[in-house]
mmCIF file of the N, C-alpha and C atoms, coordinates in Angstrom:
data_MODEL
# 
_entry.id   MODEL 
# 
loop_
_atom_site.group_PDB 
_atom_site.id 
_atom_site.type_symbol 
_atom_site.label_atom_id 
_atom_site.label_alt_id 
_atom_site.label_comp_id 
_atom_site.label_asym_id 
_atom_site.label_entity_id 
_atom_site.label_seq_id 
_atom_site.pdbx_PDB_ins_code 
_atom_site.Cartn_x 
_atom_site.Cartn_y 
_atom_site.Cartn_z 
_atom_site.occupancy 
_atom_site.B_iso_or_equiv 
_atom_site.pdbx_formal_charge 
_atom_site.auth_seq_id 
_atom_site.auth_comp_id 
_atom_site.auth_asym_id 
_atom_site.auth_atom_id 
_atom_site.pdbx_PDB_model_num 
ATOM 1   N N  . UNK A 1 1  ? -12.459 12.245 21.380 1.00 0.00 ? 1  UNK A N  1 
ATOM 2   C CA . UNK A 1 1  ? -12.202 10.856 21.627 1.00 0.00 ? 1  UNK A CA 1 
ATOM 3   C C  . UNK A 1 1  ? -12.192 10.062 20.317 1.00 0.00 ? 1  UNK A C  1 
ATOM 4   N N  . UNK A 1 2  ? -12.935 10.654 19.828 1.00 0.00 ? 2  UNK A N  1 
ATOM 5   C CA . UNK A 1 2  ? -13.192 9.442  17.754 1.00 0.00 ? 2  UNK A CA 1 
ATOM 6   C C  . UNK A 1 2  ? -12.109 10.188 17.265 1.00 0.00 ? 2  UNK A C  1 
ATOM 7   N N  . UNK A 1 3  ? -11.359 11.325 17.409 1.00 0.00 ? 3  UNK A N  1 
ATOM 8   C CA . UNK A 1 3  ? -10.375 11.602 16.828 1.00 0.00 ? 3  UNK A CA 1 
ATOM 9   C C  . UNK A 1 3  ? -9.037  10.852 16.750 1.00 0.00 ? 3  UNK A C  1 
ATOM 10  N N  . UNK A 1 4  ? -8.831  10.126 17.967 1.00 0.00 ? 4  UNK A N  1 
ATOM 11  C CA . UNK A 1 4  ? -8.057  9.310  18.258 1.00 0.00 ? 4  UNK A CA 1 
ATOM 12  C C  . UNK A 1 4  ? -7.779  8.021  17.628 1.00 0.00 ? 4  UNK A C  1 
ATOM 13  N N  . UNK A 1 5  ? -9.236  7.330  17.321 1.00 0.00 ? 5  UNK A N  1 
ATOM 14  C CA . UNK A 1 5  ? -9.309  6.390  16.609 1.00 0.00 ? 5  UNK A CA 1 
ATOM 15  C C  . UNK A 1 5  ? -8.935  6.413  14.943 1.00 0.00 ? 5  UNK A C  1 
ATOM 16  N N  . UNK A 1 6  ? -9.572  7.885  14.782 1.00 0.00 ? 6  UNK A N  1 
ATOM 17  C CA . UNK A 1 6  ? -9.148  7.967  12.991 1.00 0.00 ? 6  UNK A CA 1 
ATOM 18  C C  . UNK A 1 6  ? -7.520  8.149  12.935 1.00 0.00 ? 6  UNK A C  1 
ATOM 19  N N  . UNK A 1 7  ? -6.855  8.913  13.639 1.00 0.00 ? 7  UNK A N  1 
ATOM 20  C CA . UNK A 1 7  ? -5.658  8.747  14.057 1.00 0.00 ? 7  UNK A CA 1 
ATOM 21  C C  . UNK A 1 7  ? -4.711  7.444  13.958 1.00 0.00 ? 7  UNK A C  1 
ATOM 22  N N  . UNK A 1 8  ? -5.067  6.331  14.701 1.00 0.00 ? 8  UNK A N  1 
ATOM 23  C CA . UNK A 1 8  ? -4.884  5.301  14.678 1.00 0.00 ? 8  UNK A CA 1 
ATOM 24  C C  . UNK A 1 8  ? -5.315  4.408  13.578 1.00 0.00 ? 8  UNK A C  1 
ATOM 25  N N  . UNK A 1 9  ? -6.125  4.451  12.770 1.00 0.00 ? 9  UNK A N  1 
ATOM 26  C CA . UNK A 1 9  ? -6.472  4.351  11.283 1.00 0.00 ? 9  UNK A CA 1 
ATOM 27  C C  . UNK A 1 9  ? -5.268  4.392  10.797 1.00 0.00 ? 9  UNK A C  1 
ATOM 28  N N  . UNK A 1 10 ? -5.323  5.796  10.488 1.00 0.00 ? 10 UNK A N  1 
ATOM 29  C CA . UNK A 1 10 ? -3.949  6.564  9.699  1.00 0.00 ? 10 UNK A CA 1 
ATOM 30  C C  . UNK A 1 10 ? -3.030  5.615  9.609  1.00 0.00 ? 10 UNK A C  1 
ATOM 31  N N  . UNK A 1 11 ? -2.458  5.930  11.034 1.00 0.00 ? 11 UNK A N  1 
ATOM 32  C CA . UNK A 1 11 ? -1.009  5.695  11.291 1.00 0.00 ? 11 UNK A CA 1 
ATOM 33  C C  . UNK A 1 11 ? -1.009  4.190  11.316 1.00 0.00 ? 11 UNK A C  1 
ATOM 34  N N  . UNK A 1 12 ? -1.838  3.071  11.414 1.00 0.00 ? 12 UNK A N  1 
ATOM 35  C CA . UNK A 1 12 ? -1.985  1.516  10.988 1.00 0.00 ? 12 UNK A CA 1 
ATOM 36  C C  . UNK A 1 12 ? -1.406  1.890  8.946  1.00 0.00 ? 12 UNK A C  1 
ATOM 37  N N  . UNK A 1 13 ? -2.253  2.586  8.677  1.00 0.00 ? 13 UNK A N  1 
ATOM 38  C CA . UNK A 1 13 ? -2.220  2.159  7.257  1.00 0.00 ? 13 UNK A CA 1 
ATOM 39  C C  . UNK A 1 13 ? -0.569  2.620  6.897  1.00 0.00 ? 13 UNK A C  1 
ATOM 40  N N  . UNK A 1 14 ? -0.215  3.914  7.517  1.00 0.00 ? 14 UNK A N  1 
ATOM 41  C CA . UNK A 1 14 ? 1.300   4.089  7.516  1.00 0.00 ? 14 UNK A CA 1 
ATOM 42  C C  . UNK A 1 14 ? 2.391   3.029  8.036  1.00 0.00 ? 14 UNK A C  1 
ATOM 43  N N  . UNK A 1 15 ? 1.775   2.451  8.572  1.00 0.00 ? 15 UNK A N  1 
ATOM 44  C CA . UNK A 1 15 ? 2.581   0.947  8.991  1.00 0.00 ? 15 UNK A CA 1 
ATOM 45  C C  . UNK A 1 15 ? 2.607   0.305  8.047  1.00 0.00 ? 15 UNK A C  1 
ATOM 46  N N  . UNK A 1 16 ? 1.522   -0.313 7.695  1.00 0.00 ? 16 UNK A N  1 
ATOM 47  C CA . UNK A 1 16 ? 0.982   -1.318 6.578  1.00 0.00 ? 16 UNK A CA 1 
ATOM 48  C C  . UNK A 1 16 ? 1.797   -1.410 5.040  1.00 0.00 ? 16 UNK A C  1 
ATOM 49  N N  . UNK A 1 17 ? 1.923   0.179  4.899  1.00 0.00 ? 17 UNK A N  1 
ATOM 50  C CA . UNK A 1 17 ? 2.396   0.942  3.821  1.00 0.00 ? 17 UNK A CA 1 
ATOM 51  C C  . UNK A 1 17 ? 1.508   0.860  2.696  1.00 0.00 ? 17 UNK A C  1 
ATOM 52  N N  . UNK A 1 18 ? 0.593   1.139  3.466  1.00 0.00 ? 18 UNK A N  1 
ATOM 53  C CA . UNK A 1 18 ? -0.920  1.129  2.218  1.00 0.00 ? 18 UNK A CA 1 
ATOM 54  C C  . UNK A 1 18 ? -1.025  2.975  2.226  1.00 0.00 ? 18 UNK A C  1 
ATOM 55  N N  . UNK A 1 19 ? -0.241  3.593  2.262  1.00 0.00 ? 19 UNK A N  1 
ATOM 56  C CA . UNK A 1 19 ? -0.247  5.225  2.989  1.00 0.00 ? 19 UNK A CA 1 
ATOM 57  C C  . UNK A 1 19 ? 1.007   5.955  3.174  1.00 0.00 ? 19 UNK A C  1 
ATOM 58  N N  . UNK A 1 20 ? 1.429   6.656  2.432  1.00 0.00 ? 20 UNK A N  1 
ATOM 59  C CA . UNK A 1 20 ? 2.458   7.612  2.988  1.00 0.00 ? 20 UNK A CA 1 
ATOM 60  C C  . UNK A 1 20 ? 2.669   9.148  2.891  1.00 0.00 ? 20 UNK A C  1 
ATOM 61  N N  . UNK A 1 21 ? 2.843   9.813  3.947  1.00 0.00 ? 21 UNK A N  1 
ATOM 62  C CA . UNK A 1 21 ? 2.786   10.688 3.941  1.00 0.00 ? 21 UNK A CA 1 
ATOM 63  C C  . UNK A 1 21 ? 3.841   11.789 3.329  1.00 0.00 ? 21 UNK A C  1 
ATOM 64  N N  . UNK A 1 22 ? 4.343   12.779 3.795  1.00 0.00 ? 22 UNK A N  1 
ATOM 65  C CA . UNK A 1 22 ? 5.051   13.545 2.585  1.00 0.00 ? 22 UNK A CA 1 
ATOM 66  C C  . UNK A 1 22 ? 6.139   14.507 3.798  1.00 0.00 ? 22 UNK A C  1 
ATOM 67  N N  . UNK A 1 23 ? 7.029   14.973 3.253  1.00 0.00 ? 23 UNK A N  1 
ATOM 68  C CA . UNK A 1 23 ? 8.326   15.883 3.814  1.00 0.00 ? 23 UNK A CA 1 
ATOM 69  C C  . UNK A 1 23 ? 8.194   17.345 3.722  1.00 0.00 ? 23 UNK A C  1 
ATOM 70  N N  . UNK A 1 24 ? 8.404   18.338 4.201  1.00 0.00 ? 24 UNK A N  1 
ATOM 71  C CA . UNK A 1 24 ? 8.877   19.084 3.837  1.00 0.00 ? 24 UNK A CA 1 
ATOM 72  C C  . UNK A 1 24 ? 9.924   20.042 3.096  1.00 0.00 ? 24 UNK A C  1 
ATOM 73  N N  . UNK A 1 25 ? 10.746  19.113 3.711  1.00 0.00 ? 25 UNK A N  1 
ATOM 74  C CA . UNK A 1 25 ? 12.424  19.308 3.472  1.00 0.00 ? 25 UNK A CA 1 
ATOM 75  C C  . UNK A 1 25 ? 13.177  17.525 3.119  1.00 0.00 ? 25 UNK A C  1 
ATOM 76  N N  . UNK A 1 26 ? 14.543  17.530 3.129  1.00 0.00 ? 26 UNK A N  1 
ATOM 77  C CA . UNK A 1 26 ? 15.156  16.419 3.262  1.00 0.00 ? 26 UNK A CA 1 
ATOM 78  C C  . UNK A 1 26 ? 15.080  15.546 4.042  1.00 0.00 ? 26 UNK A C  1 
ATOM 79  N N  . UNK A 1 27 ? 15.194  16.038 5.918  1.00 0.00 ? 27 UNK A N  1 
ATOM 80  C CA . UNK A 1 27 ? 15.684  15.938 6.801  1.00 0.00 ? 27 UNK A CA 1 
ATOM 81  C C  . UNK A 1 27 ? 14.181  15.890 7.862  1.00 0.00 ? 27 UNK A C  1 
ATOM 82  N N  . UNK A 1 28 ? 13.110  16.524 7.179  1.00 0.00 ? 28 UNK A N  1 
ATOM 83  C CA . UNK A 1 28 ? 11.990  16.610 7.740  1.00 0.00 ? 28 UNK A CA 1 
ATOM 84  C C  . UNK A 1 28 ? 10.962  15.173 8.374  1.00 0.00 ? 28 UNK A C  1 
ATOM 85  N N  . UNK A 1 29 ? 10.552  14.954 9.456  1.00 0.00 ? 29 UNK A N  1 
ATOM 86  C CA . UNK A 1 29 ? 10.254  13.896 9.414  1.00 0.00 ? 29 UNK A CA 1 
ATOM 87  C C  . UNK A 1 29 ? 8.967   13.901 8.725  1.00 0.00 ? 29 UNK A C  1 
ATOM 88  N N  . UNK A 1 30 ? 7.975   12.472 8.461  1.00 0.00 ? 30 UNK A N  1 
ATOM 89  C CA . UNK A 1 30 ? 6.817   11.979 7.340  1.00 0.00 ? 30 UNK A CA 1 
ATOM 90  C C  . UNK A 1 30 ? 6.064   12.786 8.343  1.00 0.00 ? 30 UNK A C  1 
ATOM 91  N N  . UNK A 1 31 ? 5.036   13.532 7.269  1.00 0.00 ? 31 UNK A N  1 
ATOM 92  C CA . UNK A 1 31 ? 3.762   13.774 8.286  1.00 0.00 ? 31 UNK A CA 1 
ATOM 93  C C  . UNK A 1 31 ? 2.594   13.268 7.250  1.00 0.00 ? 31 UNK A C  1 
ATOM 94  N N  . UNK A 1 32 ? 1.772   12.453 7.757  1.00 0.00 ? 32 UNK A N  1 
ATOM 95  C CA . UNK A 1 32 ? 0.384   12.111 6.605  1.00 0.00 ? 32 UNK A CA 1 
ATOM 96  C C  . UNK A 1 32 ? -0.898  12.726 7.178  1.00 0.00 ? 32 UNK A C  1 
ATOM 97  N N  . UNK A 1 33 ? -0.746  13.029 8.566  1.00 0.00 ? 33 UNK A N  1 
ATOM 98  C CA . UNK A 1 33 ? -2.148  13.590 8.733  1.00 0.00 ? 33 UNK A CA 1 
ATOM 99  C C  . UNK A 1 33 ? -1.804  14.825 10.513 1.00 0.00 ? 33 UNK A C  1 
ATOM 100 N N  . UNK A 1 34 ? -2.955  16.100 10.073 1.00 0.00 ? 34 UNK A N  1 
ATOM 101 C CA . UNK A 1 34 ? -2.455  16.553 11.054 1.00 0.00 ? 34 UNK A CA 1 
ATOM 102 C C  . UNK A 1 34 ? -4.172  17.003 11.806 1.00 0.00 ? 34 UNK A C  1 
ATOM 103 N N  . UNK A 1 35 ? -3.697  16.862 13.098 1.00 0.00 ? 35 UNK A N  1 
ATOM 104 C CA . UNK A 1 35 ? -5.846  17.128 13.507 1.00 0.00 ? 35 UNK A CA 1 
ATOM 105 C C  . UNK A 1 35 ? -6.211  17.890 14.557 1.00 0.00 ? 35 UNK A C  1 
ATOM 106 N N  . UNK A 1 36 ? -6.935  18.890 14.320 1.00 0.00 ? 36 UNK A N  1 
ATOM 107 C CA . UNK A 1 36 ? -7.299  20.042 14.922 1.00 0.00 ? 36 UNK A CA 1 
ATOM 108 C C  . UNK A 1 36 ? -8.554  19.868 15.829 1.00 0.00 ? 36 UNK A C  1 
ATOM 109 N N  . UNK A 1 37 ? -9.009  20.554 16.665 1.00 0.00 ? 37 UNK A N  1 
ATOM 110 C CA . UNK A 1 37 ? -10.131 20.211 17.167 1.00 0.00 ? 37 UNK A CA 1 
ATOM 111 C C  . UNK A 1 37 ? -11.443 19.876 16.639 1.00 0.00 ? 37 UNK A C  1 
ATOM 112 N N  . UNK A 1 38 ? -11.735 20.539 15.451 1.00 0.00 ? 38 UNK A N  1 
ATOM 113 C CA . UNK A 1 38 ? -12.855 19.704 14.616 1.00 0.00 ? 38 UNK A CA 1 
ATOM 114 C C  . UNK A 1 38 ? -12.657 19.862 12.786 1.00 0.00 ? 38 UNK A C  1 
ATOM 115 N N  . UNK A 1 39 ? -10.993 19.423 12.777 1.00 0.00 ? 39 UNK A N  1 
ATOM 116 C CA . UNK A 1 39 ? -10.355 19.950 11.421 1.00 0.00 ? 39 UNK A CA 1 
ATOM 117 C C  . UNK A 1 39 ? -9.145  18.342 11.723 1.00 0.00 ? 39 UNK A C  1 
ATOM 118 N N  . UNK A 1 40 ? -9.268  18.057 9.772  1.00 0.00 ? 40 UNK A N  1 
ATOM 119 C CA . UNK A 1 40 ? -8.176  16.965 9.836  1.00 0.00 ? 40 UNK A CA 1 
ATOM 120 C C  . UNK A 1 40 ? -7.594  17.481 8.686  1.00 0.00 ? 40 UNK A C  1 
ATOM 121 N N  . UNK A 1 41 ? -6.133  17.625 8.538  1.00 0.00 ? 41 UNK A N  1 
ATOM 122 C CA . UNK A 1 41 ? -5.371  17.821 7.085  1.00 0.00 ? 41 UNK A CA 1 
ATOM 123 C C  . UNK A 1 41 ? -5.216  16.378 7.209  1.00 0.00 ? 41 UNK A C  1 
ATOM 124 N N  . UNK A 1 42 ? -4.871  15.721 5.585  1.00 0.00 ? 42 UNK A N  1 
ATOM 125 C CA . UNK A 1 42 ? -4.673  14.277 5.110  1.00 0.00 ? 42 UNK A CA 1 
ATOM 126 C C  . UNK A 1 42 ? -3.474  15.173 3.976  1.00 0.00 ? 42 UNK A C  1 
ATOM 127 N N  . UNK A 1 43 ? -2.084  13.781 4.096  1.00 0.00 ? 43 UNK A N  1 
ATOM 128 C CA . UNK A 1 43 ? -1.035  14.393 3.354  1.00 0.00 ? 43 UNK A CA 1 
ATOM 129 C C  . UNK A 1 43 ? -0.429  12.822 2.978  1.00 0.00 ? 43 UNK A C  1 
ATOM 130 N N  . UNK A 1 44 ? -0.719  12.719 1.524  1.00 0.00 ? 44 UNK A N  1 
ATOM 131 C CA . UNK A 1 44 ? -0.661  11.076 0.812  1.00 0.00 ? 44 UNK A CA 1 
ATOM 132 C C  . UNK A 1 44 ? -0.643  11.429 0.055  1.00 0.00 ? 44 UNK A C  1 
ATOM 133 N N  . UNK A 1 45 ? -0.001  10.415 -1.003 1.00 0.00 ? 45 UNK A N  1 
ATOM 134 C CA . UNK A 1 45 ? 0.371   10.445 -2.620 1.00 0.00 ? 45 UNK A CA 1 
ATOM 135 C C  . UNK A 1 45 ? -1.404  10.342 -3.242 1.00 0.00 ? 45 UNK A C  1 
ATOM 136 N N  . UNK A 1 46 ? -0.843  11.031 -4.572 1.00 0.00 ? 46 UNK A N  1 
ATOM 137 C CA . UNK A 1 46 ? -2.631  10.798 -4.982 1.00 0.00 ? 46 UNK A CA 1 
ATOM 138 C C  . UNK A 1 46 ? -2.714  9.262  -6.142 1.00 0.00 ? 46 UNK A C  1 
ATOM 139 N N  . UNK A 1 47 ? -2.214  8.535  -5.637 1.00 0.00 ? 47 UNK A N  1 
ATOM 140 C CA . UNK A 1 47 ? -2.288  7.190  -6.308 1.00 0.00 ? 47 UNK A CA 1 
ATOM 141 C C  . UNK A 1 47 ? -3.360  6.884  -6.100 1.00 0.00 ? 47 UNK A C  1 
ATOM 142 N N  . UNK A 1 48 ? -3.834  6.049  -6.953 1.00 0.00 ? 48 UNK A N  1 
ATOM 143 C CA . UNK A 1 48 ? -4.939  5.072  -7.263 1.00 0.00 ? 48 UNK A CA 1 
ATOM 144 C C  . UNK A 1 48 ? -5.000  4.265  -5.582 1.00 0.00 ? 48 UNK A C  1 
ATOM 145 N N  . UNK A 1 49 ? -4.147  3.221  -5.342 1.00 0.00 ? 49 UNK A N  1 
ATOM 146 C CA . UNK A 1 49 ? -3.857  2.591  -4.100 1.00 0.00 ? 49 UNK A CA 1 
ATOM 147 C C  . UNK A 1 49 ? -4.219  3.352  -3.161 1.00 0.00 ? 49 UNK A C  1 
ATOM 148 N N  . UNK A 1 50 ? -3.555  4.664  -2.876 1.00 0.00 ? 50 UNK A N  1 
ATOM 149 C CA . UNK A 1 50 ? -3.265  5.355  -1.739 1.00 0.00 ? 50 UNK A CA 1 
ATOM 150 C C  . UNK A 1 50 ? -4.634  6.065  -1.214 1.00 0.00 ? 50 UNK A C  1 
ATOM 151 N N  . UNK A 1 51 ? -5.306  6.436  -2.563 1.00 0.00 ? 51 UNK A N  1 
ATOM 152 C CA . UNK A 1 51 ? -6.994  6.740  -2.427 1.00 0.00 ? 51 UNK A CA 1 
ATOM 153 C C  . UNK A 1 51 ? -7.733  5.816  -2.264 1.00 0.00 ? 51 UNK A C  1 
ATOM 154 N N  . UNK A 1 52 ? -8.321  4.671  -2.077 1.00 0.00 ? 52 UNK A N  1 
ATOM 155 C CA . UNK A 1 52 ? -8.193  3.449  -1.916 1.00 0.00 ? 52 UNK A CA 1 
ATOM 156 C C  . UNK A 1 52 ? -8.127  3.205  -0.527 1.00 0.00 ? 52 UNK A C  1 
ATOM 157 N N  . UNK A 1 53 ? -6.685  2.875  -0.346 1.00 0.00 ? 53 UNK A N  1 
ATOM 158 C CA . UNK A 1 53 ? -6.595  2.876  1.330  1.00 0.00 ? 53 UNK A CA 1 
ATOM 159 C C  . UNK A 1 53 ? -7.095  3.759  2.106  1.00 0.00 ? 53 UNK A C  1 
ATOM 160 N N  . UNK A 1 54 ? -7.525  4.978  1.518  1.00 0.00 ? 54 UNK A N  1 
ATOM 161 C CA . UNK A 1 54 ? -7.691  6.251  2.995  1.00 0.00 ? 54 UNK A CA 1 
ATOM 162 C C  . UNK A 1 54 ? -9.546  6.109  2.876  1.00 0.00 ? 54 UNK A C  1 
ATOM 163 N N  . UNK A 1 55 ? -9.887  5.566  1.831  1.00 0.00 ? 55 UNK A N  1 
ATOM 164 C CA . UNK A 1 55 ? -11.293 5.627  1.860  1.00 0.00 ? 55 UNK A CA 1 
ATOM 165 C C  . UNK A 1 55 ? -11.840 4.434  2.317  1.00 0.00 ? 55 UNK A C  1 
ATOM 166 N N  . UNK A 1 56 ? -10.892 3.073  2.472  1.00 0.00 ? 56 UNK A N  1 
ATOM 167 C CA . UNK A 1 56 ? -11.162 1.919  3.231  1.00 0.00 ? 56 UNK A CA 1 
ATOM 168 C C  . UNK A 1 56 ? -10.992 2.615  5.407  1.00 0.00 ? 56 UNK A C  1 
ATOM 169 N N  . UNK A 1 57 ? -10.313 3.497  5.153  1.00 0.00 ? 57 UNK A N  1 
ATOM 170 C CA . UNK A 1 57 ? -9.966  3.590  6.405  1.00 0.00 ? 57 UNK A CA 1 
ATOM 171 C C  . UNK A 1 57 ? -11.292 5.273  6.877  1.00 0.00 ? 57 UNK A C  1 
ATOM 172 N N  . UNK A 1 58 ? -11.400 5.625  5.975  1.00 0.00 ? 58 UNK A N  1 
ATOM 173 C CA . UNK A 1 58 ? -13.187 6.516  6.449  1.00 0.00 ? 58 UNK A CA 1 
ATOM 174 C C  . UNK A 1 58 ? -14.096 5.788  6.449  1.00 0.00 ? 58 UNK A C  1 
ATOM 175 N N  . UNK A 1 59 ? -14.658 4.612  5.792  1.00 0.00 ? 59 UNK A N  1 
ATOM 176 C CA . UNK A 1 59 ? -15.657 3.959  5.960  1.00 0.00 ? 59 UNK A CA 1 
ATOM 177 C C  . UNK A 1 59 ? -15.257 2.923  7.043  1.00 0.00 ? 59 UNK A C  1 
ATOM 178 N N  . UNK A 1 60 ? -14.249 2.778  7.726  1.00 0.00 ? 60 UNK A N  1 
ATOM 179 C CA . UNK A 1 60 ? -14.261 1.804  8.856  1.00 0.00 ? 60 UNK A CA 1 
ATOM 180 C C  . UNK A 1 60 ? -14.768 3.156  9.916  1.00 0.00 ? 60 UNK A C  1 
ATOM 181 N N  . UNK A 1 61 ? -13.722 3.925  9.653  1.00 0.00 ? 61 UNK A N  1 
ATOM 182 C CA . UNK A 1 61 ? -13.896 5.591  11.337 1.00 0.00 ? 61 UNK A CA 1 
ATOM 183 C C  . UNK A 1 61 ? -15.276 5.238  11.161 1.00 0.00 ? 61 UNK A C  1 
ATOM 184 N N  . UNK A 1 62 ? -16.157 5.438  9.966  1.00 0.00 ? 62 UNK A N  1 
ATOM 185 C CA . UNK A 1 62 ? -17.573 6.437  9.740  1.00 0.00 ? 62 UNK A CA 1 
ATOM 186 C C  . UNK A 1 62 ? -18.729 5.270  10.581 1.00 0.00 ? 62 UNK A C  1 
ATOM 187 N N  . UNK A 1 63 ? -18.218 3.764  10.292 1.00 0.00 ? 63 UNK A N  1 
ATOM 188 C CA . UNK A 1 63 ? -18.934 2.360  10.962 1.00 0.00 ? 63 UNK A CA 1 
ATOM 189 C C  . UNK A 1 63 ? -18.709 2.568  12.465 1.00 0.00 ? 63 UNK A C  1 
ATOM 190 N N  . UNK A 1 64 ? -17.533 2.587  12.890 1.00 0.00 ? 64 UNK A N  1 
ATOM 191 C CA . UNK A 1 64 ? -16.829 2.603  13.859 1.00 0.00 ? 64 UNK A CA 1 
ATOM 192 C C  . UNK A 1 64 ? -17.556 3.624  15.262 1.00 0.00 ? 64 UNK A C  1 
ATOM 193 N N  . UNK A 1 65 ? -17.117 5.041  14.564 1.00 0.00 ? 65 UNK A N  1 
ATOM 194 C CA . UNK A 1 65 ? -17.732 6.131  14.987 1.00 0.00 ? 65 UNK A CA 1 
ATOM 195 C C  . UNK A 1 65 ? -19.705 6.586  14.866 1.00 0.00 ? 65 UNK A C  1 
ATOM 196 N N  . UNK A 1 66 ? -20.008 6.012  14.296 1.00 0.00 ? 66 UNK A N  1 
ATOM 197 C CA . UNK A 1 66 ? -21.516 6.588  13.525 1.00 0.00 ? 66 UNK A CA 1 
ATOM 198 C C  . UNK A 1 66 ? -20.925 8.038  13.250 1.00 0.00 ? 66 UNK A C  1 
ATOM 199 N N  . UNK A 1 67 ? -20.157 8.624  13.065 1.00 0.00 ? 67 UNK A N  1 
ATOM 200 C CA . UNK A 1 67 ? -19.961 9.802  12.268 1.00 0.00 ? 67 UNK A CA 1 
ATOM 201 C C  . UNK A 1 67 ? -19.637 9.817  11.030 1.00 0.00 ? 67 UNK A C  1 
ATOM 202 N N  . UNK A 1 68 ? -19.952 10.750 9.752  1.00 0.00 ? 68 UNK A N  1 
ATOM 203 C CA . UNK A 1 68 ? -19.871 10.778 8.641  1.00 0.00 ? 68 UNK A CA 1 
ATOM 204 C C  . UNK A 1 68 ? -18.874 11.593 8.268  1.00 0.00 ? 68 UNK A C  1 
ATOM 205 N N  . UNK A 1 69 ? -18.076 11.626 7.569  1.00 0.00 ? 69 UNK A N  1 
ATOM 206 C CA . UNK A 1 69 ? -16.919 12.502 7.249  1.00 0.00 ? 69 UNK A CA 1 
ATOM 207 C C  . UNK A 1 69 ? -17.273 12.991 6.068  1.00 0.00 ? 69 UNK A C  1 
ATOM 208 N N  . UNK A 1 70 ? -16.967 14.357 6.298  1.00 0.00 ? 70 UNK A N  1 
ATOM 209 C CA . UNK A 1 70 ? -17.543 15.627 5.124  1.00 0.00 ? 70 UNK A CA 1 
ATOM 210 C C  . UNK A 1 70 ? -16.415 15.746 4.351  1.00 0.00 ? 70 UNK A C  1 
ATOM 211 N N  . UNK A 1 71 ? -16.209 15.213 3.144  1.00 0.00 ? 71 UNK A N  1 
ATOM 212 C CA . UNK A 1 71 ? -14.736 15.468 2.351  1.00 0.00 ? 71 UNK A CA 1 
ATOM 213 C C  . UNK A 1 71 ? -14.978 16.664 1.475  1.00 0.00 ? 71 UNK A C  1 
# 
């Protein structure tokens, strides 16, 4: 269920464009984050900004959730 919410994190900040995720190919659509049952891949530029935004958006999940995220 809190998976959902960090989810929605994400994909706000991919709106925002505080966040973007990355291609495979040309034609491939953006993927920035992918989440497993107790596993998250994160797929973002390693900018200054972009680290920044994803760590504004773990300390909201971590308030949010009372869970702590193990990086």
């Amino acid at each position: 269920m809190y998976v959902e919410g960090l989810s929605t994190l994400i994909c706000e900040g991919e709106r925002c464009n505080d966040i973007c995720g990355t291609t495979i190919c040309t034609n491939a659509p953006v993927v920035s984050h992918l989440q497993f049952k107790d596993d998250c891949f994160l797929f973002f530029l390693s900018w200054e900004s972009e680290t920044v935004a994803m760590n504004s958006i773990f300390a909201t999940y971590e308030e949010a959730s009372r869970q702590v995220i193990n990086l």
